[in-house]
N, C-alpha and C positions, 0 to 999 in steps of 0.2 A: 432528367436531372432536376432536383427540390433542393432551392438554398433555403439553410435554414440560418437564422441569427443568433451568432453566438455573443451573451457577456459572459465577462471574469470579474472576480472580486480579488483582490492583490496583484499588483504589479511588482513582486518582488522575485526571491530567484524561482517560486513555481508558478508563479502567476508567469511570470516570463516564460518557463518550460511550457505551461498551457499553451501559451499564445503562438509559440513557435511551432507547438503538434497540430491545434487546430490548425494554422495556417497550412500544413503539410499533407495532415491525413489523407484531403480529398484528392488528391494528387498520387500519392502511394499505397492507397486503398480501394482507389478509384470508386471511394467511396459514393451510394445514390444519393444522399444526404451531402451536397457540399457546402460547408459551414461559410459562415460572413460573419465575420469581426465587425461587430456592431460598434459595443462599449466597454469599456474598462474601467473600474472604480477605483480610487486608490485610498489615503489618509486622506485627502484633500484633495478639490475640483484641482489643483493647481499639479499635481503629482498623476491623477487622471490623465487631464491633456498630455504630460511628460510621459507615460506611457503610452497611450494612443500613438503619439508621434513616431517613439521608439519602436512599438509594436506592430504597427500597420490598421491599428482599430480607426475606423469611422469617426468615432470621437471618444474625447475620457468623459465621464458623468462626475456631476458635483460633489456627489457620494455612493453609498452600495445602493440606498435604498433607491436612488433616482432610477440605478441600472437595473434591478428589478422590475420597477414601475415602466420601466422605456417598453412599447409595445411592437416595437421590432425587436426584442431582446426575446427568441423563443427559447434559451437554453441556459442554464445559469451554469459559470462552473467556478466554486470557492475555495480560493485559493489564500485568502486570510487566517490568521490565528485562530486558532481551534475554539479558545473562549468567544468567538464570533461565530460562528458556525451554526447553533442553534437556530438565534434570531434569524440571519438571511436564510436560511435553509426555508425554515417554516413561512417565511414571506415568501420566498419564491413560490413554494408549492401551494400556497392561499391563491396565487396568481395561475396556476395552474401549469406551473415551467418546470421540466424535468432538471433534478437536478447532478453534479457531478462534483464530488464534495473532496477535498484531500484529506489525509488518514492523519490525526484519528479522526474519528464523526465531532466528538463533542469532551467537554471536558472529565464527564464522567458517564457510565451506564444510564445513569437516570436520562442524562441527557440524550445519549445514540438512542434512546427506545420515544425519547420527546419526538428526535426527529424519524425515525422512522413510524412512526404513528401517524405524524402528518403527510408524509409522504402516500403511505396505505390509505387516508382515507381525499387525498387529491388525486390517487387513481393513475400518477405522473411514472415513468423511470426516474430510480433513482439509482446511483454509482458512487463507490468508494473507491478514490487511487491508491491503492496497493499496486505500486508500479512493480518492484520486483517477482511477484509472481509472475509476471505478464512476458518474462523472459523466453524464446523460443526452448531452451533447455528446461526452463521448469515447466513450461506446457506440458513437454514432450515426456519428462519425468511422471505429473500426474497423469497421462496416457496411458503410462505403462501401468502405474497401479493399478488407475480404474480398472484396466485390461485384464486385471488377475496376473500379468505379466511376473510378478514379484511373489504370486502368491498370498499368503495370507500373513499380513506385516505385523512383527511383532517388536522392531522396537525403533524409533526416531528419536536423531540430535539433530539439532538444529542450535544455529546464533548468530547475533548479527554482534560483530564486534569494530569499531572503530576509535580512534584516538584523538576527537577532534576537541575535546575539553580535557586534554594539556597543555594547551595553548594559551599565550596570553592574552590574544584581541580577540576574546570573546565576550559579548557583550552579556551585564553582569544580569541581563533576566533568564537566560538561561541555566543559574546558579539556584534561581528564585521560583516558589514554586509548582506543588505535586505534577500539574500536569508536563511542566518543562523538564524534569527525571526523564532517566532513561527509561524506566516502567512506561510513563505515558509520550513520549517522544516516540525512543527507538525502539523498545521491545513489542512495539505493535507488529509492525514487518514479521519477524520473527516468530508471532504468535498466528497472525496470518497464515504462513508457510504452513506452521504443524497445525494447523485447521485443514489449509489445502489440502497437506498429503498425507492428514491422519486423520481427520475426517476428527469428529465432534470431542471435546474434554470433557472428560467426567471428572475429577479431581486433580488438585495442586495443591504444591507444597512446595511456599516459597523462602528464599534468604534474600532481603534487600539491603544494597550496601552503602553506604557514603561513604567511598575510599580517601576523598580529599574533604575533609571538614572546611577548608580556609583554600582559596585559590585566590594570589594576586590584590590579596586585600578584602578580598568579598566571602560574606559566612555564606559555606554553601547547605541549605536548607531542603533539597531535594538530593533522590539518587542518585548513585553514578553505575550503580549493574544491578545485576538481578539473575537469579539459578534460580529455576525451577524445575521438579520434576513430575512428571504428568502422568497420569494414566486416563488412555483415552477410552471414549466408549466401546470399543472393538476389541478391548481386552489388551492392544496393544502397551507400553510405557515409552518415554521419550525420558530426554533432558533437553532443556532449553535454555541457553546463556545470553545474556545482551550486555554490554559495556559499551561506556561513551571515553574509554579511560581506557581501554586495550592498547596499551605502548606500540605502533610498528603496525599496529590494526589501518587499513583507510577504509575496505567495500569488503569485510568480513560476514559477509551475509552466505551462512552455508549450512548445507544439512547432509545425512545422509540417513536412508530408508532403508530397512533391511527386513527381509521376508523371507519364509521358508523358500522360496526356488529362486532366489534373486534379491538382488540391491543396487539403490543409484547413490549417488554422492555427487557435490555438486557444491561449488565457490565459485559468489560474483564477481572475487577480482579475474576470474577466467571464465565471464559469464558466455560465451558460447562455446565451453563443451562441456556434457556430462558424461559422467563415469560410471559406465554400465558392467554390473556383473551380472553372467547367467550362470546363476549355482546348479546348472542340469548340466553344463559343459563338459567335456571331456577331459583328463586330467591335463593334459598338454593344451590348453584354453581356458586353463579355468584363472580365475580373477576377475579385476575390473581392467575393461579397454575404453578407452577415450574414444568416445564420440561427438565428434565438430558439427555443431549445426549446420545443416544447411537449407535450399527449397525445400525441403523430403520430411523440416518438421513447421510445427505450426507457428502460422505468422511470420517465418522468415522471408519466404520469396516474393513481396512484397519491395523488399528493401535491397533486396541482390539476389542475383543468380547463382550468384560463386558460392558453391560449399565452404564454410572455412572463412570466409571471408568478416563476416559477423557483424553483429549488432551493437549499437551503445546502448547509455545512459537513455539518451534523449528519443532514441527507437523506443524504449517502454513507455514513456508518455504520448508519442505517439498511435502504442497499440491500445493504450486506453481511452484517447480519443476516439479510433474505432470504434471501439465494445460499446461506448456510451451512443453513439450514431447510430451503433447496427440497435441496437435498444431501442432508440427512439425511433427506428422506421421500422422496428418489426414488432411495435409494442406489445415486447414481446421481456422478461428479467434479462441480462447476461452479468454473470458475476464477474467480481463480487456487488453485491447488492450492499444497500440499509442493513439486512438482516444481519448478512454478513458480521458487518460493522460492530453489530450488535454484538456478536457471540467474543468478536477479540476481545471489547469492553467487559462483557460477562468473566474472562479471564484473566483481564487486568485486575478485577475485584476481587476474585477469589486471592489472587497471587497477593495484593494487601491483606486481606483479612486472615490468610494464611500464617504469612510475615508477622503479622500483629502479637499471633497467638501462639504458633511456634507447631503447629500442627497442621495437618491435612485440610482442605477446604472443599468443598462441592461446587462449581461450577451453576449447578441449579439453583442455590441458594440466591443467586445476583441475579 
C-alpha cells in the first residue's frame, strides 16, 4: 500500500463531492494508491480551516497557491471556478503534480490547449471530471459500440436538460457572463457524451438562445439553451439540446445511439438501466429491453453486489477519483484526459462561431 497526498482547491458543493470520493475511493476500490487529505484551499485561510474541519483534511491552507507549494500535497484536484483553473492548473504542474481538474478546463479553447500544453510538457497525469460519463450504464453503453455491437452508428441525440434557472435564489453571476451560459456551464456534459459515443466532430451548426432576457430583476447577458446539429467524423449525424430553462427538467442528461444492427438509449434521472435493442432479434424480441446495472457491467461491483441495486450521484465522483489514481500509479493516460478537454472546447467554438454567422462551422478551424 502507497499513500499519496491529496489537495483540493474549492470547498464548495464539488470541492465537497471531491473530498467525500477521495476519502472513499480507497476503501471501495481497494484502491493501491490510498489517498491522505492533506489540504484544502478555499476564498480565505479562514474558509480553508472551515473546510478542513468539515472535511476531514490535515489542514485548510491560507490560499490555492500555499496548497500547491505544500510538499506533502502530491496531487492537486480543482474544484474552483473555471476562470481559475488556468493559473492553479499550470502551477501545479511547474511543481510537477498531476492534476484532476472540474469541467470545463478553462474559460475558452485558447485556454483548455494553455492548460494542456503545460500539463504535456510536465510529463504529469492529467483528468477532466466528466462525472456523468463515468455512469456504470454509459460504460457499458460505450462497450457495446466500441464492440461493433451496434454496428456501424449512424445517427446520435443526445441532451442534457434541466430547470434550475427558473428559480428565484439564484445567484445573479450566473445570469452574467459567456462562460456561466448554458454553452459553457451545461452543454459541456452533453457534448462530452456525443464525443464519447460518436467518437470525433467534424462540423456544427448551432441556434443559441436567451429565452428569459430579464430574470427577478437581473439583465440576463448570457444563454439559456443551445441545438445543435452535428456531423461527426464517421459519417454518422446527431442532434444535441442543453437548457438550463427546461420546465419539469431536474437530471435530463440523455441520449440515444442508433446503428445498423442495434441501439441504446439511456436517462440519468434512471441512471442505472440502459435500453438495449438488438435489431438482429427475432420478430417476437424485437425492441428495446431494459437492462439494470449490475456486478456484470463496469465499475459497478465495487459499490454492491445486488443487480438492480444501483449507483448515485456521488458514486461517479467517486469512479473519477479512481481513474485519476489508477493514472497516477500506472503512469499510464485514463480518460478523459486534457486532450479530451480540449476537443469539447474545440466544439463549444465551432457552435459560437456557428451561431454568429448562421451557418455550418468546422470543428478544425478552433
Amino acid at each position: 500500500m502507497a499513500r499519496i497526498g491529496i489537495g483540493i482547491v474549492g470547498g464548495g458543493y464539488m470541492g465537497k463531492a471531491h473530498s467525500a470520493a477521495f476519502a472513499a475511493v480507497g476503501t471501495v476500490f481497494e484502491t493501491r494508491l490510498k489517498p491522505r487529505l492533506v489540504s484544502i484551499a478555499g476564498a480565505s485561510s479562514e474558509s480553508g480551516a472551515r473546510y478542513a474541519e468539515a472535511y476531514g483534511f490535515e489542514r485548510g491552507a491560507r490560499d490555492w497557491r500555499a496548497m500547491v507549494d505544500d510538499p506533502e500535497v502530491e496531487a492537486v484536484v480543482i474544484a474552483s471556478p473555471q476562470s481559475t483553473h488556468l493559473e492553479i492548473a499550470t502551477a501545479a504542474f511547474e511543481a510537477g503534480k498531476p492534476v484532476l481538474c472540474e469541467k470545463p478546463m478553462g474559460l475558452d479553447a485558447a485556454e483548455a490547449r494553455a492548460m494542456l500544453a503545460a500539463a504535456e510538457r510536465a510529463g504529469v497525469v492529467h483528468s477532466v471530471a466528466y462525472n456523468y460519463s463515468r455512469t456504470p450504464a454509459t460504460q457499458f453503453a460505450r462497450k457495446l459500440i466500441g464492440e461493433g455491437a451496434l454496428g456501424r452508428v449512424h445517427h446520435l441525440r443526445i441532451e442534457h436538460t434541466e430547470d434550475f434557472h427558473l428559480t428565484s435564489i439564484l445567484p445573479p453571476w450566473r445570469s452574467q457572463g459567456e462562460a456561466n451560459g448554458c454553452l459553457g456551464d451545461l452543454a459541456p456534459h452533453p457534448i462530452n457524451a456525443a464525443l464519447a459515443l460518436g467518437g470525433p466532430i467534424a462540423q456544427v451548426f448551432a441556434v443559441i438562445e436567451t429565452v428569459f432576457p430579464e430574470r427577478n430583476g437581473v439583465t440576463v447577458t448570457n444563454d439559456d439553451q443551445v441545438l445543435m446539429t452535428l456531423r461527426f467524423a464517421s459519417g454518422a449525424t446527431g442532434h444535441l439540446f442543453a437548457s438550463r430553462v427546461a420546465t419539469g427538467k431536474k437530471m435530463g442528461y440523455a441520449y440515444e445511439v442508433t446503428g445498423e444492427k442495434g441501439a441504446v438509449r439511456f436517462d440519468q434521472e434512471d441512471q442505472n438501466a440502459l435500453w438495449v435493442c438488438d435489431g438482429e432479434a427475432p420478430a417476437e424480441r424485437a425492441g428495446f429491453t431494459k437492462v439494470l446495472t449490475g456486478p456484470a457491467h463496469p465499475d459497478y461491483k465495487p459499490f454492491c453486489l445486488g443487480p438492480g441495486h444501483g449507483t448515485g450521484y456521488q458514486d461517479q465522483i467517486i469512479i473519477e477519483a479512481k481513474d485519476f489514481l489508477t493514472a497516477i500509479d500506472s503512469c499510464a493516460p485514463v480518460w478523459p484526459t486534457f486532450a479530451d478537454g480540449v476537443e469539447v472546447h474545440r466544439v463549444i467554438a465551432a457552435a459560437r462561431a456557428s451561431a454568429a454567422s448562421g451557418g455550418w462551422a468546422r470543428v478544425s478551424n478552433f
